[in-house]
N, C-alpha and C positions, 0 to 999 in steps of 0.2 A: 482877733481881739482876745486878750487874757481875761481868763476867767473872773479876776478879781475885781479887773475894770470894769467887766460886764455887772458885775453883780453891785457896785458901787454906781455902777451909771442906770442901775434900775433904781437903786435903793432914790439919788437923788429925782429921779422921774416920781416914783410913791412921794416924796416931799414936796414937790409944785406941782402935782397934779390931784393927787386921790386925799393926803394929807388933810388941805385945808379945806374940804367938802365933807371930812369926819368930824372935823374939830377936835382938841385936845383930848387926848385919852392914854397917856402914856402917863405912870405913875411914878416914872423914873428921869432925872436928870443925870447925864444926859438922854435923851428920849431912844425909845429901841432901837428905831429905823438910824439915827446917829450912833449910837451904840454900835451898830453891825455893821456900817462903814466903818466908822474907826478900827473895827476890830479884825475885818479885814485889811486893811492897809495898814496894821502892825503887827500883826500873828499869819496874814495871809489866808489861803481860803477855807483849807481844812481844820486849824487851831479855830480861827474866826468865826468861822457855822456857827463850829461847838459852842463857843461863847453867846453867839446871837442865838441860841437855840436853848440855852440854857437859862439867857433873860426873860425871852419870850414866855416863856413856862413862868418864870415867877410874875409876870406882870398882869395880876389878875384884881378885883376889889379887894379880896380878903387879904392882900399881901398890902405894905405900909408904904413900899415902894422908898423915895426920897435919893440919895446922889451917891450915883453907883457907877464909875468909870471905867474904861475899859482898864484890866491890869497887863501893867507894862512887862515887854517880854523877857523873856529870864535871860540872865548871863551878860 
């Protein structure tokens, strides 16, 4: 299995599984756990981290949060 599918077929497993037993807490549209799929199935997995790891860091109370997409790949 490719890394990216793996990491995209967790991401949706944390979505119907762990998800809605947290309830909403993402300060971001689209939400992280979406965020980091998308962003691996269009930058791939080592651009993609970076991105989902970069969200992840800002998504905290003190940050205002609000519609943050993934950005599209260069070229």
């Amino acid at each position: 299995m490719r890394p990216r599918r793996w990491l995209q077929g967790a991401v949706r497993g944390y979505q119907r599984v762990l998800s809605p037993l947290l309830g909403p807490r993402c300060r971001y549209l689209p939400t992280c756990s979406e965020y980091a799929y998308e962003a691996w199935g269009q930058h791939g997995v080592l651009a993609g981290s970076w991105l989902a790891v970069r969200r992840l860091v800002r998504c905290h109370p003190f940050h205002e949060g609000g519609y943050d997409p993934v950005p599209r790949k260069a070229g």
